[in-house]
C-alpha positions, 0 to 999 in steps of 0.5 A: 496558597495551597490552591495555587500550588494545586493550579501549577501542579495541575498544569505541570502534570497538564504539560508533562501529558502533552509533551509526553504524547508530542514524544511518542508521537514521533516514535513508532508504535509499541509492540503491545499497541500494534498487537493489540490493534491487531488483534482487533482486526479480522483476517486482511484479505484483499488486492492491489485495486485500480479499476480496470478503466484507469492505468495509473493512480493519476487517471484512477484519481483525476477528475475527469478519469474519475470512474466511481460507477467501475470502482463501485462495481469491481468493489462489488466483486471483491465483497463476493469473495470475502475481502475486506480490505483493499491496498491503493495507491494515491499520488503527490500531484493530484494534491497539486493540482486540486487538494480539495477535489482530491480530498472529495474523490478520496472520500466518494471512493471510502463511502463505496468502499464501506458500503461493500465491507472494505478497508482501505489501506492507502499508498502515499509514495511509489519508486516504481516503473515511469519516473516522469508523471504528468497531471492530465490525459494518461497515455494508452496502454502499449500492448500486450506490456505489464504495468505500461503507464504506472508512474512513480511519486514523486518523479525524479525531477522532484525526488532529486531536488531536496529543496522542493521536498517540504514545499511540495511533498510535506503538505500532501502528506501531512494534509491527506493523513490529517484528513483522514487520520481518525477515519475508520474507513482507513486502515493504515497508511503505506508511506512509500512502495519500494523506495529503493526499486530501480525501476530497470525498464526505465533505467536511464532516466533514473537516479545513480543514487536513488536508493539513498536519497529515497531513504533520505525522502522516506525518514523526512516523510515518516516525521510528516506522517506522525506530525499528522496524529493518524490514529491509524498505523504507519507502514513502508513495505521491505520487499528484496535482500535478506531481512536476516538479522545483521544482513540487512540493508539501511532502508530495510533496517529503517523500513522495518524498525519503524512502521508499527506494524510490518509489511512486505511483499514476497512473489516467491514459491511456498518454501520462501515464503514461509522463510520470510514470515520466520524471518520477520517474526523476531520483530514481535509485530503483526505481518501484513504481505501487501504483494504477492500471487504470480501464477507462473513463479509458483505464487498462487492462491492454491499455494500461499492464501492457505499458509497466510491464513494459517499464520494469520498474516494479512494478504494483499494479491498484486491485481484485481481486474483485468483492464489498463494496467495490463498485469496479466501479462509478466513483468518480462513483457517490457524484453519479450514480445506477447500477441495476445493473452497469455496462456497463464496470467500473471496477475488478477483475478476477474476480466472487466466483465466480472467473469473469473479468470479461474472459477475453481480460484475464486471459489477456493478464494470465497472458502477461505474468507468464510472458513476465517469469518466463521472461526472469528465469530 
């Protein structure tokens, strides 16, 4: 008898773990475990990387466009700056077309970044510039034009039909998180990239209410992503409006009260960006800017590189290298028309060759990451 109570009580105390841990499972992370994954980082330094030979996540990723010999090499030129990290973004379509291969490239692609030091942080979902994706060949760049051929994922046709979303957006998250979910090589999981951006460049091809059924789709996608246990965190970045308390919007609420661990983009001079790490701070969690440097905006590395390390906030430059995306170029291109290069680049860091755009930043950049790796060890 006593054996037996022994048996249900072992069982119970067995259930009450595993549905204690379903429950927290689907809860964001708490402030003590998010701190303390923190704390066993380094400083995160990095970009926004697409090899210069792709214009878009489908031509960075889809096998016939795949250029593992320019991302080993690019990869190679942020290992000589100190970076360990890089922000990149992934697409629901190449899930569709071939899981399987998608799920071997994203691979090859982790193995060349762990050979150069670097830690992926991944972006499932974007709502910025073409809402029209297409699997194949990627058109060419316009000239002269930033970010001419990105495309957003998923596009409006699928974004507008809920009825599509578990059919076809659920088993691409839940199956590239559960893939990678215990693998070091991932840092963390971006959900969605700007969900409620417009996309003005395309506007008419937009939703009149993209902003509430991205959020809609975002909170479907955060249960995807926990049901998947990654042992990595879950983040979605806020990037417009005041984040001050009580004047805040719905998604930015949403973005800010679930990710375990906070992220944000911020293009802006010194002085504000000061005001957005002040005005994050109360959320108790660690800080990650995974967007900012545009040089004529007064967001430089000179500038804002030294006030991360300072508060020790993650940083993630939108660009690397100069190549398809065209992002030397300003966002006001798509209005006004530019012949060559621009005196001042907007974005990036080195041209396809691997020459600095600006020596004395790449230095300035090197000193940095070492001062950090120096101070940690």
């Amino acid at each position: 008898m006593l054996k037996k109570l022994i048996a249900i009580l072992r069982l119970t105390g067995l259930i009450v773990v595993v549905s204690a841990f379903c429950a927290a499972s689907d809860q964001p992370w708490t402030t003590e475990r998010a701190t303390h994954w923190y704390s066993q980082q380094p400083w995160l330094v990095g970009s926004n990387f697409i090899p210069s030979t792709a214009i878009n996540q489908l031509e960075m990723w889809q096998a016939d466009s795949f250029d593992l010999p320019t991302i080993n090499r690019e990869l190679g030129w942020a290992e000589s700056l100190g970076m360990n990290t890089m922000r990149v973004f992934l697409h629901n379509l190449l899930w569709q077309q071939d899981s399987a291969g998608f799920l071997k490239r994203m691979d090859q692609f982790l193995a060349v970044a762990e050979k150069h030091h670097i830690r992926i942080m991944f972006v499932l979902l974007d709502s910025v510039w073409d809402p029209n994706p297409h699997l194949g060949k990627q058109r060419p760049p316009r000239p002269h034009i930033h970010n001419s051929g990105w495309v957003q994922a998923p596009g409006a046709d699928l974004l507008k039909d809920e009825s599509r979303w578990d059919r076809e957006l659920k088993p691409y998250v839940v199956g590239v998180i559960a893939r990678f979910r215990d693998d070091k090589r991932v840092l963390i999981w971006d959900l969605m990239n700007e969900p409620d951006n417009d996309s003005s460049q395309y506007k008419d091809q937009e939703l009149a209410n993209k902003a509430e059924v991205a959020l809609r789709l975002l909170k479907q996608e955060w249960k995807w992503a926990r049901s998947a246990h990654p042992s990595q965190p879950l983040t979605s970045g806020v990037w417009k409006g005041d984040w001050s308390q009580g004047r805040m919007s719905e998604m930015t609420r949403f973005q800010l009260e679930n990710s375990d661990v906070i992220t944000f983009h911020c293009y802006d001079p010194p002085e504000v960006m000061k005001k957005r790490i002040a005005s994050l701070r109360r959320f108790k969690r660690p800080l990650i800017c995974t967007e900012y440097m545009a040089r004529p905006l007064g967001s430089t590395f000179a500038a804002i590189l030294p006030i991360l390390k300072q508060e020790r906030v993650g940083a993630y430059n939108w660009g690397f290298v100069s190549g398809k995306t065209q992002t030397i170029y300003p966002w006001d291109s798509w209005e006004k028309t530019y012949s060559g290069e621009p005196p001042l680049w907007f974005h990036d860091i080195f041209r396809p060759d691997g020459a600095p755009y600006d020596s004395r930043e790449t230095e300035f950049i090197r000193h940095l990451t070492q001062s950090a790796q120096a101070s940690k060890s």
